[in-house]
C-alpha positions as CSV (number, residue, x, y, z in Angstrom):
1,X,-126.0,7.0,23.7
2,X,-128.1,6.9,26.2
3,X,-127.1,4.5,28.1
4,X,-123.8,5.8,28.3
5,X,-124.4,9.2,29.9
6,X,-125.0,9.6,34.2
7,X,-128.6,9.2,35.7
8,X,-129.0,12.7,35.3
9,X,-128.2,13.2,31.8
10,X,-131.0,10.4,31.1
11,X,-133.1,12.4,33.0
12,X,-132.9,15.6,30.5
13,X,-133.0,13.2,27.6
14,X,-136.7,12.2,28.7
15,X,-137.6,15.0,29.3
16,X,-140.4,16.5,26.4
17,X,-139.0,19.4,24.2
18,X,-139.5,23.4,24.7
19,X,-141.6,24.5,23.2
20,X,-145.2,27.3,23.9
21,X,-147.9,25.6,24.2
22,X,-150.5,26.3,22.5
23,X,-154.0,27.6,24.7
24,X,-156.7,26.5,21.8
25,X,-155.4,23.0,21.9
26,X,-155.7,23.0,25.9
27,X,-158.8,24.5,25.5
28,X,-159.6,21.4,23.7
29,X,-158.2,19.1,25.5
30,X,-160.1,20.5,28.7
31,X,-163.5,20.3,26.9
32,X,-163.2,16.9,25.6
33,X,-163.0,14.2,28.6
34,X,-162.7,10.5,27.8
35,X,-166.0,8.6,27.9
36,X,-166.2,7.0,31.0
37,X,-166.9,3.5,29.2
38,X,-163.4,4.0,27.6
39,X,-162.3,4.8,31.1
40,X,-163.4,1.4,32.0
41,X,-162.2,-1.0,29.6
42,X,-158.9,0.0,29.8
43,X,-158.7,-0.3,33.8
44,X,-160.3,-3.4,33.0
45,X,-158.1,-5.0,30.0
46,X,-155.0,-3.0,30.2
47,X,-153.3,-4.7,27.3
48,X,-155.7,-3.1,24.8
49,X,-154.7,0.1,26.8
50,X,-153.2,2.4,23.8
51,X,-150.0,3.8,25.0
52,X,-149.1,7.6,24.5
53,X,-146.4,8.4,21.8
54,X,-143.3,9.3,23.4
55,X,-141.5,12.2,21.8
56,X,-138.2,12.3,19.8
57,X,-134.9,12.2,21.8
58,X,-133.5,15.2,22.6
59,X,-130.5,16.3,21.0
60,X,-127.3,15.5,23.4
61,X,-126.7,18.2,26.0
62,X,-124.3,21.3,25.4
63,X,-120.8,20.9,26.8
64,X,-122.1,24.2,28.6
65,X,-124.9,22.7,30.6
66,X,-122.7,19.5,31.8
67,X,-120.4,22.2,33.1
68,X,-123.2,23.8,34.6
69,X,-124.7,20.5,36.2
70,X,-120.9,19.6,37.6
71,X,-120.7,22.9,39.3
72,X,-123.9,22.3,40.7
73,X,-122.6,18.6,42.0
74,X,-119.5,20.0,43.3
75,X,-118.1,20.1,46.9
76,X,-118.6,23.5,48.4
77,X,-115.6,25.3,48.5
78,X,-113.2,26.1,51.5
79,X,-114.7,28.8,54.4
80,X,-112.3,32.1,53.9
81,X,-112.4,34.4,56.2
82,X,-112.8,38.0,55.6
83,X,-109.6,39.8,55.1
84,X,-107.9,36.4,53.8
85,X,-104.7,36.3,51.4
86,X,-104.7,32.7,50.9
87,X,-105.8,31.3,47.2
88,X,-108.1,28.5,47.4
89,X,-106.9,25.3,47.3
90,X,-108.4,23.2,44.3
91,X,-109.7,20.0,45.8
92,X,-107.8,17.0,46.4
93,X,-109.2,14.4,43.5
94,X,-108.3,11.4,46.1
95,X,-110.7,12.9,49.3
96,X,-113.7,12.3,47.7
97,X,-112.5,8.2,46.7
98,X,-114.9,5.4,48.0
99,X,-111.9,4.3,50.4
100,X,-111.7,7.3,52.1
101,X,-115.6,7.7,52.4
102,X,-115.7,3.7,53.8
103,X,-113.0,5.3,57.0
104,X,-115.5,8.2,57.4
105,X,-118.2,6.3,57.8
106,X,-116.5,3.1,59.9
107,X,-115.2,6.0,62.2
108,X,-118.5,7.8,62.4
109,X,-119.9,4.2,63.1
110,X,-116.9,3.8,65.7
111,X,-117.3,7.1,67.5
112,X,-121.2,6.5,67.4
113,X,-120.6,3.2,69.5
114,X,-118.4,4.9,71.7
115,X,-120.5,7.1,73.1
116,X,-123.5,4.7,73.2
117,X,-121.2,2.4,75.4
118,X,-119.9,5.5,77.4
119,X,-123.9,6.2,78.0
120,X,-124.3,2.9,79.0
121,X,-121.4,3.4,81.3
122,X,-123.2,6.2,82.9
123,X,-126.2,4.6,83.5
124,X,-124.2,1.7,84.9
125,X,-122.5,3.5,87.6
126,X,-125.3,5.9,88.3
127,X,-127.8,2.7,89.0
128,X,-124.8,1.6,92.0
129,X,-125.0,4.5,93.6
130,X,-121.2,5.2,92.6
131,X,-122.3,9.2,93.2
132,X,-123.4,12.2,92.0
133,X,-124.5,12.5,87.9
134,X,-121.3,15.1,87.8
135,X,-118.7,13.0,89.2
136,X,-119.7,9.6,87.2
137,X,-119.6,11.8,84.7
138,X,-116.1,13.0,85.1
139,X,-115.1,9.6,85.7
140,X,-116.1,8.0,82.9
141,X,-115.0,10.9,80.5
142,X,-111.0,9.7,81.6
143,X,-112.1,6.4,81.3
144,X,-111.3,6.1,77.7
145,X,-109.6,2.8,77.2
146,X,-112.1,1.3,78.8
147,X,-114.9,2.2,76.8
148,X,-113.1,1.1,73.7
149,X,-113.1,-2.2,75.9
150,X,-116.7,-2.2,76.4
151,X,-117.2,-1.7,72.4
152,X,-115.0,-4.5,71.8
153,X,-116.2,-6.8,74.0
154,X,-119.9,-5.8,73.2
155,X,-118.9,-6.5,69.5
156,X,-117.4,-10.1,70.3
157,X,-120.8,-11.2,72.0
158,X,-122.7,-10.8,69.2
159,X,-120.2,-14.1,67.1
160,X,-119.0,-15.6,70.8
161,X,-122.3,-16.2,72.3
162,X,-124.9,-16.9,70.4
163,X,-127.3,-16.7,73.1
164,X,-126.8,-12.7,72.9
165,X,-127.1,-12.1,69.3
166,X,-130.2,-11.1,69.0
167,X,-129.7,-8.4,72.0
168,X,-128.8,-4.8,70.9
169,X,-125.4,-3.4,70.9
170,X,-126.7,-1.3,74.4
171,X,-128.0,-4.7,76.1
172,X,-124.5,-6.4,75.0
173,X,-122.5,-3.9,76.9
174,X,-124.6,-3.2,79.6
175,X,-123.8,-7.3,79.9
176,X,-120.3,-6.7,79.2
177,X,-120.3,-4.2,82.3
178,X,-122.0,-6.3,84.6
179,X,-120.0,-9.3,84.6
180,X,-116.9,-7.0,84.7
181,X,-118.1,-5.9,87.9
182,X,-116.8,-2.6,87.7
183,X,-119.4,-1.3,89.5
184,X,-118.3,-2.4,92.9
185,X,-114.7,-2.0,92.0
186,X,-115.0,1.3,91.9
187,X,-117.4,1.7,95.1
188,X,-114.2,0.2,97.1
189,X,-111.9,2.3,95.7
190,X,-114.0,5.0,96.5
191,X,-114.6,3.9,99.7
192,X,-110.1,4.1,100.4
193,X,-110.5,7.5,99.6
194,X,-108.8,7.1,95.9
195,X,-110.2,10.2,93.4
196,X,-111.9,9.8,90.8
197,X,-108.7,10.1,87.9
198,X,-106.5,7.6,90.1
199,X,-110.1,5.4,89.7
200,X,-109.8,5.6,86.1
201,X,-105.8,5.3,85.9
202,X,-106.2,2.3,87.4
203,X,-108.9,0.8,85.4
204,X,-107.4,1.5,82.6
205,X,-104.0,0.2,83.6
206,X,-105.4,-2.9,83.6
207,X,-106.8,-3.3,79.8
208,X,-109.5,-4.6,81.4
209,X,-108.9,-7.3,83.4
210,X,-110.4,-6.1,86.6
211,X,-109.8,-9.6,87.7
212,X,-106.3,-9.0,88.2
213,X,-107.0,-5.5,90.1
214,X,-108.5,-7.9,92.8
215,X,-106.2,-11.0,93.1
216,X,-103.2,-7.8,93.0
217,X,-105.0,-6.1,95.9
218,X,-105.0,-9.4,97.5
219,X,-101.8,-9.8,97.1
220,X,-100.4,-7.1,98.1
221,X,-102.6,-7.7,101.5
222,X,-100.4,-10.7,101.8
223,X,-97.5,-8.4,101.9
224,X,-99.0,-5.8,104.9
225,X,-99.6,-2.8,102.9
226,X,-102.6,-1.5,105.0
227,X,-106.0,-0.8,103.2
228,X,-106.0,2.9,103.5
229,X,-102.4,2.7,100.9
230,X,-103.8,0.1,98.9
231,X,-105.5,2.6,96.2
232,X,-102.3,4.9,96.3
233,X,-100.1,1.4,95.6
234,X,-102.3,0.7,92.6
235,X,-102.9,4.1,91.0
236,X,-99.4,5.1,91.6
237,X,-97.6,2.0,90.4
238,X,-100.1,0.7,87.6
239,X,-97.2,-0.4,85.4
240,X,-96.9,-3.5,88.3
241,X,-100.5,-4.5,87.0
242,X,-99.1,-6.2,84.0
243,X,-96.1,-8.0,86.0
244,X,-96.7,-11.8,87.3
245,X,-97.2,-12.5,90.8
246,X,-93.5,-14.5,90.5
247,X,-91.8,-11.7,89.7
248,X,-93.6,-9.4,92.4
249,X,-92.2,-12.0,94.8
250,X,-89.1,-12.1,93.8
251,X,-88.6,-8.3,94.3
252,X,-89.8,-8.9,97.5
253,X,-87.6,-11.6,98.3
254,X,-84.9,-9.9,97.8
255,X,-85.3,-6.6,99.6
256,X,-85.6,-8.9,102.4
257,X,-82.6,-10.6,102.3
258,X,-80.7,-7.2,101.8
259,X,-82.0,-5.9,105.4
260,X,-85.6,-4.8,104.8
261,X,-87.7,-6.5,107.6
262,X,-90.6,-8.3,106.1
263,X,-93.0,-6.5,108.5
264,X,-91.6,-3.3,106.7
265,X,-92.5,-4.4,103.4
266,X,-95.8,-3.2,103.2
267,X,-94.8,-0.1,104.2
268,X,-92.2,0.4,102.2
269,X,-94.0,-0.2,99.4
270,X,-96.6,1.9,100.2
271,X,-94.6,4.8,100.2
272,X,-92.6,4.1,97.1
273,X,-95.0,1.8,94.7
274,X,-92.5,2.2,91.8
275,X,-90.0,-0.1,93.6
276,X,-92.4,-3.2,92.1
277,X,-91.3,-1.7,88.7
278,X,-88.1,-2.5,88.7
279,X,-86.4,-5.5,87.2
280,X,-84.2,-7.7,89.3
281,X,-81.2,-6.4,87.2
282,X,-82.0,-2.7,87.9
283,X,-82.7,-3.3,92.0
284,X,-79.7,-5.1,92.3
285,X,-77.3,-2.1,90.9
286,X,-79.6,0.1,92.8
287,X,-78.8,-1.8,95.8
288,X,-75.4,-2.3,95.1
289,X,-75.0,1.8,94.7
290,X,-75.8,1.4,98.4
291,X,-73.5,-1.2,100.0
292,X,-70.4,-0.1,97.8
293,X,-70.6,3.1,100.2
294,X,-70.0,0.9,103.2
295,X,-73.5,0.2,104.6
296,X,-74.3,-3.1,106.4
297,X,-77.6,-4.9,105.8
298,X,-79.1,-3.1,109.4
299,X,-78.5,0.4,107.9
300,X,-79.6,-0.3,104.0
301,X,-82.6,-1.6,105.7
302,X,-83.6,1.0,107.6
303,X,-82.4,3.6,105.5
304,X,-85.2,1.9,102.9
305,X,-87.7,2.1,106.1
306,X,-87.3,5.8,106.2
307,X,-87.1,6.8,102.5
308,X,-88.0,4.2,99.8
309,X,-88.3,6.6,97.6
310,X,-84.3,6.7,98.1
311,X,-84.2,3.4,96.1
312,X,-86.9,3.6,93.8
313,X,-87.8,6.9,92.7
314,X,-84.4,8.7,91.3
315,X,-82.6,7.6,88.3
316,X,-78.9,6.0,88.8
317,X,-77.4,8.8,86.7
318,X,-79.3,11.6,89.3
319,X,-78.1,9.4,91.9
320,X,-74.4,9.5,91.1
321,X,-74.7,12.9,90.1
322,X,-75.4,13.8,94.1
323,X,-73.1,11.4,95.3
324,X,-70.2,13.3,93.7
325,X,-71.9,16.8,94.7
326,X,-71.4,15.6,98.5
327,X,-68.3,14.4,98.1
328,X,-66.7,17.9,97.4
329,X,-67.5,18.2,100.8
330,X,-64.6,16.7,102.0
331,X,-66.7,13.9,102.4
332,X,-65.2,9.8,102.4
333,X,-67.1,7.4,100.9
334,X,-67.2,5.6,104.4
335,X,-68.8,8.8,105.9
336,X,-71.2,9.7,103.2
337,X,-72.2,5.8,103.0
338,X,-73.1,6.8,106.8
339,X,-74.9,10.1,106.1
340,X,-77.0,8.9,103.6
341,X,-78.0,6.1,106.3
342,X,-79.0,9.2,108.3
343,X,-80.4,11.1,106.0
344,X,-81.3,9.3,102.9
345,X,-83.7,12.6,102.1
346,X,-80.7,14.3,100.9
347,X,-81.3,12.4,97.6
348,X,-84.2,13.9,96.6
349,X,-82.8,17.3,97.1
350,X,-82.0,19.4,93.8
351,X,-78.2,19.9,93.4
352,X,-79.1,23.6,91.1
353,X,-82.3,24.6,93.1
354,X,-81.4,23.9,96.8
355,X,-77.8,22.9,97.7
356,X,-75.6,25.8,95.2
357,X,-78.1,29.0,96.7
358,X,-77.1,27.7,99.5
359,X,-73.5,26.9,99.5
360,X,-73.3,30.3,98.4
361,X,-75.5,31.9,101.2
362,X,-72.9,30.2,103.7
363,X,-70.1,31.2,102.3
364,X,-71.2,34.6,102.3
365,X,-71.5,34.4,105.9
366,X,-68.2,33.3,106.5
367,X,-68.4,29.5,106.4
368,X,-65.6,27.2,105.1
369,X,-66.1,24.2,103.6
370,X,-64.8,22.7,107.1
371,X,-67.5,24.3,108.8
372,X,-70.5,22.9,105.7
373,X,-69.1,19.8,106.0
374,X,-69.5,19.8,110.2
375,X,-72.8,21.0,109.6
376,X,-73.5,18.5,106.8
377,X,-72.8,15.8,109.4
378,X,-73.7,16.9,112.7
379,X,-77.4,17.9,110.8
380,X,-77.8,17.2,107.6
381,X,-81.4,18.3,107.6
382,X,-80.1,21.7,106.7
383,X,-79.3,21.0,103.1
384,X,-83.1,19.9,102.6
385,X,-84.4,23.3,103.6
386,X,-85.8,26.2,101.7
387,X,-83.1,28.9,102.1
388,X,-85.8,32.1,101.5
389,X,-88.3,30.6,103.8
390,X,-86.6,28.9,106.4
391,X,-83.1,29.6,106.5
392,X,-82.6,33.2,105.8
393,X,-85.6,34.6,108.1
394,X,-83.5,32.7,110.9
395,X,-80.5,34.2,110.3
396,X,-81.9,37.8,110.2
397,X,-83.6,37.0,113.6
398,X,-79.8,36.6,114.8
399,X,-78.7,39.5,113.8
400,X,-81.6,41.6,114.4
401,X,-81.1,40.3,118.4
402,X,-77.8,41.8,118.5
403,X,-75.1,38.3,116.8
404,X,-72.5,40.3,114.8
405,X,-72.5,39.7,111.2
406,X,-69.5,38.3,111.6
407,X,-70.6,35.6,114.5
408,X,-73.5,34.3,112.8
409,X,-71.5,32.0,110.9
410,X,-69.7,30.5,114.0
411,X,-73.5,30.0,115.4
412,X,-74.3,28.1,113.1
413,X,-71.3,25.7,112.6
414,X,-71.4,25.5,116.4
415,X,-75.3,24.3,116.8
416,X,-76.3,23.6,112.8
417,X,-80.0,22.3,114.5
418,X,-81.2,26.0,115.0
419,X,-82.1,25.9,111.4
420,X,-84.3,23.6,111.8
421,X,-85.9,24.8,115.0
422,X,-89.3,27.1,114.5
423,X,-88.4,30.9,114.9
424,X,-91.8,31.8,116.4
425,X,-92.2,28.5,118.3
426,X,-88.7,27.6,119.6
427,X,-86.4,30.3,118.7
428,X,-88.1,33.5,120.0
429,X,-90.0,32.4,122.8
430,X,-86.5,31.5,124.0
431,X,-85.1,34.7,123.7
432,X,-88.4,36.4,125.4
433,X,-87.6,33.9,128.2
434,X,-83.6,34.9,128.5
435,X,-84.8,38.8,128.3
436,X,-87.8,38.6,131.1
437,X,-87.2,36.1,133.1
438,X,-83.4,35.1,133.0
439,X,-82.4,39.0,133.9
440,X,-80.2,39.1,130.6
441,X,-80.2,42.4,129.3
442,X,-80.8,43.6,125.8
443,X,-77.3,44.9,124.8
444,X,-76.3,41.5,126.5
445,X,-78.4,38.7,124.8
446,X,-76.8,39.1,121.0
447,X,-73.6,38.0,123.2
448,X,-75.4,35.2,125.0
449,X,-76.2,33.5,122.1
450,X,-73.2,33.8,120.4
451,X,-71.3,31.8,123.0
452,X,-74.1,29.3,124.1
453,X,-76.3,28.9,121.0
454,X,-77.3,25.7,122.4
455,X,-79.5,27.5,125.0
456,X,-82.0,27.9,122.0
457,X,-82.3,24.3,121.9
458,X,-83.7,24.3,125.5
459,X,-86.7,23.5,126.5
460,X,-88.2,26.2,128.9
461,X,-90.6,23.9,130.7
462,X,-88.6,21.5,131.5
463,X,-84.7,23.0,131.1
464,X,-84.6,26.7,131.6
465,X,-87.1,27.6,134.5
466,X,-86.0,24.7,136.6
467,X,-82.9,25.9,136.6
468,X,-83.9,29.9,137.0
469,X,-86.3,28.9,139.7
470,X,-83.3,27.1,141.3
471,X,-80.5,29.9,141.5
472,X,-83.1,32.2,142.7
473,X,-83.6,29.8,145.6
474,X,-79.9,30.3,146.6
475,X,-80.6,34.3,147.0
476,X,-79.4,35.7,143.8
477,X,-81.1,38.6,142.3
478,X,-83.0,39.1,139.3
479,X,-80.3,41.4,137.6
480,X,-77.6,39.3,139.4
481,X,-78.6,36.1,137.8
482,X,-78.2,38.3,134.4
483,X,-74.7,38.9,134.8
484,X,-73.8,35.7,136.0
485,X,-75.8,34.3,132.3
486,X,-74.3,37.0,130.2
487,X,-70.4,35.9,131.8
488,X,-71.0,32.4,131.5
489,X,-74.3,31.3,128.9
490,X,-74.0,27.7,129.9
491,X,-74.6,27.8,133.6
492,X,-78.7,27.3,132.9
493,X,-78.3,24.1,131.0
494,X,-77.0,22.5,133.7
495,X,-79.2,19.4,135.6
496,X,-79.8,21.0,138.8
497,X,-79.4,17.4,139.9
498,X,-75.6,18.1,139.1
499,X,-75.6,21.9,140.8
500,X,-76.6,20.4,144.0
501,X,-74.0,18.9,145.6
502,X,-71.3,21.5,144.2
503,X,-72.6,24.2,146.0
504,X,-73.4,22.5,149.1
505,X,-69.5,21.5,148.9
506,X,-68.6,24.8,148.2
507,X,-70.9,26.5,151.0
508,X,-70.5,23.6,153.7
509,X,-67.1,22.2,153.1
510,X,-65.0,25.2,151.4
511,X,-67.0,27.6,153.8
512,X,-66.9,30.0,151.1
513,X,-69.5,33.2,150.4
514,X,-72.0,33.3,148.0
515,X,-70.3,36.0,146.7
516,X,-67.4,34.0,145.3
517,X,-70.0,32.0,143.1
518,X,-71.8,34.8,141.7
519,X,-68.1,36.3,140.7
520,X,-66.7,32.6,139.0
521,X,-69.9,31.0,137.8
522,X,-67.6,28.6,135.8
523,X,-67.1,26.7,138.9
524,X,-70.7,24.8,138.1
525,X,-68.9,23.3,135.2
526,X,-65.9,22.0,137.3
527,X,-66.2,18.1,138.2
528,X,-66.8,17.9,142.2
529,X,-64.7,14.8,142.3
530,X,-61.9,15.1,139.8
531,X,-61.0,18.8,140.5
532,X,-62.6,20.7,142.9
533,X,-62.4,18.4,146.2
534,X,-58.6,17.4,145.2
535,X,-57.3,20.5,144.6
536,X,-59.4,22.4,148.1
537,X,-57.6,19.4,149.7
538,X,-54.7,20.5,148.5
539,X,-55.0,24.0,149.5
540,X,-56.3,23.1,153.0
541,X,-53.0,20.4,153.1
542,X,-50.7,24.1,152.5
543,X,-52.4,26.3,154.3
544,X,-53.1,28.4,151.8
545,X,-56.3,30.3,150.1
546,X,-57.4,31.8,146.5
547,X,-60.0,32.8,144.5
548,X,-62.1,30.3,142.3
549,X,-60.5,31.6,139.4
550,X,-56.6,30.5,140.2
551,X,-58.0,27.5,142.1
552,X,-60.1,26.0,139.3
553,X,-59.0,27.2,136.0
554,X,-55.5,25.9,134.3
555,X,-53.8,22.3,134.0
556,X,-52.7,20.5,137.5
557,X,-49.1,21.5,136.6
558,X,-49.9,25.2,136.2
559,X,-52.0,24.8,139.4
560,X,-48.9,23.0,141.6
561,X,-46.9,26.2,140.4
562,X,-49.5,28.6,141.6
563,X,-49.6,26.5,145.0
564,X,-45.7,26.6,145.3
565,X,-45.8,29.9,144.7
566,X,-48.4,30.7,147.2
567,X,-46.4,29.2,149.8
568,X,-43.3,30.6,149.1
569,X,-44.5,33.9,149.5
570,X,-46.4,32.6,153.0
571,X,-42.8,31.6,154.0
572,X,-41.3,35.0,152.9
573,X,-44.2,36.9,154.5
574,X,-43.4,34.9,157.8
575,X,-39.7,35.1,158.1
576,X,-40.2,38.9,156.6
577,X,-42.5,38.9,160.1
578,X,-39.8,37.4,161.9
579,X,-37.0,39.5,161.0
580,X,-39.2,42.4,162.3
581,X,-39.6,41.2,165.5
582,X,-36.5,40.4,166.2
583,X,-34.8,44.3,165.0
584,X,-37.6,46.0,167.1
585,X,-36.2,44.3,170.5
586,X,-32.9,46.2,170.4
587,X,-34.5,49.6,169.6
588,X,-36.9,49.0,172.4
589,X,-34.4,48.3,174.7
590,X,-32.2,51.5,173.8
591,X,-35.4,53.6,173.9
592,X,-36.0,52.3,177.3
593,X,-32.3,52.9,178.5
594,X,-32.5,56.9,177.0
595,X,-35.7,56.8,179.1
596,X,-33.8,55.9,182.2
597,X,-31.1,58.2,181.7
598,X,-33.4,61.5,181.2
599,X,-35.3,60.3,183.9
600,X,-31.9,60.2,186.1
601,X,-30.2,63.4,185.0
């Protein structure tokens, strides 16, 4: 019976009955030591030792008691926290099983090793002179994968190479560690300025294999991408890692043959290290979405030279998604094939958080889809801007100068690239200049802008005070000049190269005032050889003279009328003259006779 109960129950079954003991028999026992002779002989021949007499077994324990004992053996039950309306849970009968208590302890072994070989790690790195006891230490903490690595590998020595088995688990994978030679791997990409979680991206991208990180960094040397782009390639392209080197050059191979120069190539790829991802399948439809729009290999190639991430980066569903956006536009495939040539950075641009705000914010200010569309393809820049912090402060500055609301739209369908100019660098400096030293007045310069927007696109260095500095040399006034801008905007972006000779002809040859310039400024945008010289010819041919205005303006057929018209009324002015003459002789005469007469009587 015995044998069939626990440990534990054996343990009660030995143990000598209750009972009071009694204190004369102690007593006894206390004054009657054994002899020391008996002492002796039974040290000395212990199998003449008598043995004591065990008492009788104890009567099998009370079901009570082994109820007792099993609470005491049981699990302590589940934390509940005050305030709790959850009944306890009775305990699963399967946790505590010897299979589940084998995974506890093989992952408690496992996590044990982990961060023994993440120690050794540490030490590793700190004994290179990799940096600072922080920043190893925030490297190696995203360097999971390969300290699982290191364990592995640590473990494998131990039956590989027999030389190491006798080493520790810490000498293994400080071995393990070395001969990786992650050490230095990490001090260059340190050294080209990569962080410390692009570090560990790449590392663990590589499963290991830092082998591979260095013929790939080789490799792409071969290619021209330039050292300083050669961490970003790897950390932001790490899926390449586990591609072959004949695939890599096949994707190259082929973006040259479509128009990308192989000089570019490391560049390109610089700038966009996903386009090693793709398959040759996937680059080819990519490169087809392209050339179905009507590019040649010269514009697909550079368009890839400006924006690889054009290619590479979006999705072909986003991609069509755009395509057909722009298209509503008014837009030909022929024309948006050349836009996107231009401009490839539209693609990248949100059709819901950029282009409809502002759609709408243009056709609020009076824009049709005509005038988007001119501004879509004379800059196309405009539909890549922020419209609260870029657009809209500009268009306020318009209207704050004095552009009617109802202008502002026709400003900017007429020169689209003042959006992109800097209001407190371009923009207003260019107004200042127009209001001090151009003599344009402030009711005078919303107007000014309104017909020559273009004039904000100067430059005042090298445009607008040559040509201020030159019309002041010819005697015109401060506040002269000013009227002369605020009638005709365009007369300062002329080259003075070109105002030259126009107003020696009109000073010299035409012999006319300066007064006739400063009332018909227009006549700086007449060609000297194509209109003004033939038609003063023609005027000097007929003996006849008019303003600037009639002698410039109009087609030649409604300038031959005006001629012919001049003249006839020179003819009817000189026969009129004639006619005069010719009645005042008789009158004269009779006045002359009466004379006589009075004179005789």
């Amino acid at each position: 019976m015995a044998a069939a109960l626990p440990h534990s129950h054996l343990r009660l079954h030995f143990l000598p009955p209750l009972h009071t003991p009694d204190p004369s028999s102690s007593r006894r026992r206390r004054l009657r030591p054994p002899s020391p002779l008996t002492a002796v002989s039974r040290l000395q021949n212990p199998t003449t030792a008598t043995h004591p007499v065990l008492p009788p077994p104890a009567p099998p324990p009370s079901a009570a008691l082994l109820a007792a004992e099993g609470a005491s053996l049981a699990p302590r039950r589940e934390h509940r926290f005050p305030g709790s309306v959850a009944s306890p849970r009775p305990a699963d009968p399967a946790a505590g099983s010897l299979a589940e208590a084998e995974d506890a302890v093989l992952r408690r072994a496992l996590e044990v090793r982990r961060a023994v070989a993440a120690e050794v790690l540490v030490a590793a790195l700190s004994g290179g002179n990799v940096g600072g006891l922080t920043y190893i230490k925030k490297l190696t903490a995203r360097m999971g994968r390969f300290v699982d690595r290191v364990v592995v590998e640590a473990a494998a020595m131990r039956r590989d190479r027999p030389e190491l088995a006798h080493q520790s688990f810490n000498a293994r994978a400080r071995m393990y560690i070395q001969e990786s030679g992650l050490v230095e791997l990490v001090k260059w990409f340190k050294h080209n300025s990569m962080t410390y979680p692009q570090i560990a991206k790449v590392v663990c991208a590589c499963s290991g294999d830092l082998e591979k990180v260095r013929r790939m960094i080789k490799w792409l040397r071969s290619i021209y991408v330039k050292g300083e782009f050669l961490g970003r390639v790897l950390a932001n392209g790490e899926s390449f890692l586990n591609r072959s080197f004949e695939e890599l050059e096949e994707v190259v191979g082929y973006l040259e043959s479509c128009g990308v120069r192989k000089d570019w190539i490391g560049y390109v790829v610089s700038r966009c290290p996903q386009l090693l991802n793709l398959s040759m399948d996937e680059l080819e439809t990519r490169v087809r979405f392209y050339t179905d729009m009507g590019m040649d290999e010269k514009d697909f190639g550079t368009m890839v030279y400006d924006y690889p991430r054009a290619l590479g980066f979006l999705s072909l569903e986003e991609m069509n998604i755009k395509v057909q956006y722009l298209k509503e536009f008014g837009l030909s495939t022929e024309e948006l094939g050349r836009l996107l040539a231009f401009k490839p950075q539209l693609m990248a641009c949100g059709i819901e958080e950029r282009w409809k705000p502002l759609v709408k914010y243009l056709y609020h200010l009076n824009i049709s889809r005509d005038g988007m569309k001119r501004m879509l393809l004379v800059q196309p820049t405009i539909f890549c801007l922020d419209l609260e912090t870029v657009i809209a402060p500009k268009v306020q500055f318009l209207q704050d100068i004095g552009v009617r609301s109802d202008a502002v739209g026709n400003v900017l369908v007429k020169f689209p690239p003042v959006l992109t100019y800097s209001l407190y660098k371009k923009i207003r400096p260019v107004v200042i200049f127009l209001l001090t030293k151009a003599g344009v007045k402030q009711e005078d310069i919303g107007k000014v802008i309104a017909l020559d927007p273009q004039l904000l696109g100067c430059s005042i260095s090298r445009k607008l005070e040559v040509s201020v500095k030159y019309f002041r040399s010819l005697g015109i006034y401060h506040f002269v000049l000013g009227q002369m801008v605020a009638d005709f905007p365009t007369l300062l972006r002329y080259n003075v190269d070109i105002l030259r000779p126009k107003y020696q002809y009109l000073r010299r040859v035409m012999v006319r005032p300066l007064k006739d310039l400063i009332e018909f400024p227009r006549f700086f945008s007449y060609s000297l050889e194509h209109r003004i010289e033939p038609r003063h010819q023609t005027l000097v041919a007929n003996r006849i003279n008019m303003k600037l205005r009639y002698m410039l303006t109009g087609p030649d057929e409604e300038f031959a009328q005006r001629v012919r018209e001049a003249v006839e009324r020179r003819a009817r002015f000189e026969a009129g003259k004639a006619v005069l003459e010719t009645s005042d002789a008789p009158e004269t005469s009779k006045e002359a006779g009466v004379t006589e007469a009075a004179a005789a009587c």
